[in-house]
C-alpha positions in Angstrom: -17.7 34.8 -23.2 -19.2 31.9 -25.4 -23.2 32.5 -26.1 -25.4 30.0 -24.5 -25.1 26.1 -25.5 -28.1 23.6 -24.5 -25.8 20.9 -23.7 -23.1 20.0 -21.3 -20.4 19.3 -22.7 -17.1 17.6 -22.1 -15.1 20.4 -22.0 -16.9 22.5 -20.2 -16.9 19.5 -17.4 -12.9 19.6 -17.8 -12.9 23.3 -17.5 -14.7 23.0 -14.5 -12.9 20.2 -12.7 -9.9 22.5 -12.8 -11.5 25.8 -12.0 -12.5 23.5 -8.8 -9.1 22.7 -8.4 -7.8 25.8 -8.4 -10.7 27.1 -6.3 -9.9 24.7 -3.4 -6.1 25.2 -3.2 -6.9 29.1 -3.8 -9.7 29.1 -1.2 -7.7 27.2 1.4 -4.4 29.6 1.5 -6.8 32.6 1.5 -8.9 31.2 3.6 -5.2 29.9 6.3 -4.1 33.7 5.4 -7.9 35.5 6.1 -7.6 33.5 9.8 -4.7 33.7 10.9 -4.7 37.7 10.3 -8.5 37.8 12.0 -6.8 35.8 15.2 -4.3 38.5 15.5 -7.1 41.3 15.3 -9.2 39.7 17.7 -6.4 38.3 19.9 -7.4 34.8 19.6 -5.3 32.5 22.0 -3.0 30.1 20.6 -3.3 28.0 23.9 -3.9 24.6 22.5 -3.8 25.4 18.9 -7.3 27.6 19.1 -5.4 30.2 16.8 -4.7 27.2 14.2 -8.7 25.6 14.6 -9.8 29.4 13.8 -8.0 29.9 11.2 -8.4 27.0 9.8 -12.8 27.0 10.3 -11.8 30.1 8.1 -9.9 28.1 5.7 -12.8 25.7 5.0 -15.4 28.4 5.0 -13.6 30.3 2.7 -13.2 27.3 -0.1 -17.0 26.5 0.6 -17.3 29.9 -0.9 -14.7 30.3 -4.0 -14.8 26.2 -5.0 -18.4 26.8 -6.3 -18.1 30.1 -7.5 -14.7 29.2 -9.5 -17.2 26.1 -10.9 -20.1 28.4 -12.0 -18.0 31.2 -13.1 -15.6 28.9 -15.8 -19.3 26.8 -16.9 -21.1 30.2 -17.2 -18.0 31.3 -19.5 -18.4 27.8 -21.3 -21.5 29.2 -22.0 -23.7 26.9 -20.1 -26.8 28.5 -18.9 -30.3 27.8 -16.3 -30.6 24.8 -14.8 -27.5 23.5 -17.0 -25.5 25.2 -14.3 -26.5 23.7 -11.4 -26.4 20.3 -12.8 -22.6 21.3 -14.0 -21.8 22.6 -10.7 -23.2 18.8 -9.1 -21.0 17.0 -12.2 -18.1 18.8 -11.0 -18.1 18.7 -7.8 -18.6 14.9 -8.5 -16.1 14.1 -9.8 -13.7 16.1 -8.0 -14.9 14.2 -5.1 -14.4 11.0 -7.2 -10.9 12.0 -8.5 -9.7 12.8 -4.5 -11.2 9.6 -3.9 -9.4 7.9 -6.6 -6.1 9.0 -5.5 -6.3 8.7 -2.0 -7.6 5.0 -2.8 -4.1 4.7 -4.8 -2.1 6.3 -2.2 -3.6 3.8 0.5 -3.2 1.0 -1.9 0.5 2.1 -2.4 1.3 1.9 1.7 2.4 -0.7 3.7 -0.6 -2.4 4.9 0.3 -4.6 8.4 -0.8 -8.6 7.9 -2.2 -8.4 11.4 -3.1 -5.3 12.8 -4.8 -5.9 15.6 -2.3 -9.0 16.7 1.4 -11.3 17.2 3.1 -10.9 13.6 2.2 -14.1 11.6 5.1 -16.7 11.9 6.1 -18.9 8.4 6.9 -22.3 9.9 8.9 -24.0 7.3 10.6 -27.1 6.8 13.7 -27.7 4.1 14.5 -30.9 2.9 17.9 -31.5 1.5 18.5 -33.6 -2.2 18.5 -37.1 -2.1 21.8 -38.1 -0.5 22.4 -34.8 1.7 22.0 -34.5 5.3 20.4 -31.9 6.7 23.8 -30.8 8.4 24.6 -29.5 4.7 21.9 -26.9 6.1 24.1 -25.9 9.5 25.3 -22.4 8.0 22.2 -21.5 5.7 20.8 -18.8 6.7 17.1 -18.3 5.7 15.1 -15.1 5.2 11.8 -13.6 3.7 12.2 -11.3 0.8 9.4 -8.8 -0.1 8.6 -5.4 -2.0 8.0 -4.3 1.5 11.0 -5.8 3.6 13.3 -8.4 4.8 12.7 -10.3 7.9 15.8 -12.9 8.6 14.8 -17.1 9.9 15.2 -18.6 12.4 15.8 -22.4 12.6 14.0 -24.2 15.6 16.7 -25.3 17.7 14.2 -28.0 19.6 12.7 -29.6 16.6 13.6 -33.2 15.7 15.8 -34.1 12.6 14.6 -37.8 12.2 12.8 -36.9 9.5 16.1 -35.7 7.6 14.7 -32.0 7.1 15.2 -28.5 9.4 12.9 -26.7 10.7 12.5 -22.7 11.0 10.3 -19.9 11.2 10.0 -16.2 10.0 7.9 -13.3 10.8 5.4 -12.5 7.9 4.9 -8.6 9.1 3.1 -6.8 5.8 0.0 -8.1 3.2 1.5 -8.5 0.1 1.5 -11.0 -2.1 5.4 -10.4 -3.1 6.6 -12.7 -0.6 10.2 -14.9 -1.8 11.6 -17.1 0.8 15.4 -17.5 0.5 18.0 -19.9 1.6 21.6 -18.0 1.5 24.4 -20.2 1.0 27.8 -19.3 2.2 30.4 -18.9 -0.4 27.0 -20.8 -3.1 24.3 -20.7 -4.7 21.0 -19.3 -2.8 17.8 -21.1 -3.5 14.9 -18.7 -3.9 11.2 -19.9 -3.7 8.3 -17.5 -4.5 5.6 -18.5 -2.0 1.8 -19.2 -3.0 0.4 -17.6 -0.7 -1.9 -14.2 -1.4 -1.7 -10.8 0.2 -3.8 -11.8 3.1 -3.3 -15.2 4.1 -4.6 -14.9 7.1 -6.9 -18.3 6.1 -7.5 -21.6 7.6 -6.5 -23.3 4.7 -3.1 -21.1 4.2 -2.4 -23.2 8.2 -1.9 -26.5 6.5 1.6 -27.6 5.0 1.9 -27.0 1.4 3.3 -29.6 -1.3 6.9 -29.7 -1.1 8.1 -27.0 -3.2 11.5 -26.8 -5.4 13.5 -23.5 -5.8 12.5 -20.9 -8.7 15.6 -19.4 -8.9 19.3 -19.8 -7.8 21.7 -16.9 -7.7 24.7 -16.1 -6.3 25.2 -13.0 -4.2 25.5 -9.9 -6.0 24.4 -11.7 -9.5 21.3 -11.8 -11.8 19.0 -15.1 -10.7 18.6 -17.3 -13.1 16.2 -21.1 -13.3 17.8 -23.9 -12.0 18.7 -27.0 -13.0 16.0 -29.9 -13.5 18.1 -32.3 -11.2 17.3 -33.1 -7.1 17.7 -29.5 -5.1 16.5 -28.4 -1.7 13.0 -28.5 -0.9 10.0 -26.6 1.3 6.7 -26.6 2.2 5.8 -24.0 4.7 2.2 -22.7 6.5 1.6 -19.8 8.4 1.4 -19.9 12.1 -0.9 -17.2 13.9 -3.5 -16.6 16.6 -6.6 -15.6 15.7 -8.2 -11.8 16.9 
């Protein structure tokens, strides 16, 4: 055992962050083993999990016990003494909190978050307009789709929209917030276009409901091949906006 130290130290902080650690995970499988043999000795029903709430009220009152011991007991061997301890014992438990916090901010962060929860799915209306001297029947067997690090959600062209205007029309569901979003046309037997859309993770925006500029392709690749940029000459075109009702 160290002799006493008038400061509070880094380490000693460390030291207790894991003796915390340890003191929860020991404290809770005690605590899950302490209940469940209690709800045996006093016969305890297990008619709608009341063995598993009492063993687990155990559980937690158990760790409310060893967590702050396991704390004092590793800062009192750091040496840290009086009313050092308790204001180690309040660091710790801290910034354990912070550190479970922390993680389980990451780990939500890291999940597939819905666009609109509460809602239709979003629809991308889009229009494509062919290169100078196409017609949009160059377009008949493209099939469009919506490429993220979440999914892929296939087009659909609008069957009753007009083709005056020498472009097609389509739509696709836009299903998860992220801000990963490519919208590719798949050529048969060609070259897909591929267009990163600038839009954000939440686009769920007045302004994101207006058409964007027209828009060529980022990338072209062929199926089962590396994209690459393409050339500076006339290609396909979109603009797109997002179609959705508000909650």
């Amino acid at each position: 055992m160290r002799p006493a130290i008038n400061k509070l130290s880094v380490s000693a902080i460390l030291f207790g962050i894991l003796a915390g650690i340890i003191g929860i995970g020991g404290g809770l499988f005690l605590g899950f083993a302490l209940g469940a043999a209690l709800a045996a000795a006093f016969h305890v029903s297990s008619f709608e999990g009341e063995a598993g709430y009492f063993a687990a009220a155990i559980a937690l009152i158990v760790t409310a016990i060893t967590t702050p011991s396991s704390i004092l007991l590793t800062l009192y061997w750091r040496g840290i003494r009086g009313l050092r301890l308790l204001v180690g014992l309040v660091t710790v438990c801290l910034s354990i909190v912070v550190i479970t916090a922390s993680g389980f901010g990451l780990w939500y962060a890291a999940q597939p978050h819905v666009l609109n929860l509460n809602g239709p799915t979003p629809r991308l209306e889009f229009e494509v307009k062919p290169p100078a001297g196409q017609s949009v029947q160059s377009l008949a067997d493209v099939q469009p789709e919506l490429d993220t690090d979440r999914n892929a959600m296939p087009g659909y062209w609008h069957t009753d929209s007009t083709e005056s205007a020498n472009v097609r029309a389509g739509y696709v569901e836009v299903y998860y917030r992220t801000s990963q979003r490519l919208f590719v046309l798949k050529f048969p037997g060609s070259e897909d276009r591929i267009f990163r859309l600038h839009l954000p993770a939440n686009a769920m925006k007045a302004k994101y409901r207006a058409w964007s500029d027209w828009q060529k392709p980022d990338f072209v690749a062929k199926a089962g091949e590396q994209p690459s940029r393409p050339s500076s000459g006339s290609d396909y075109q979109i603009r797109y906006k997002l179609d959705y009702q508000d909650r």
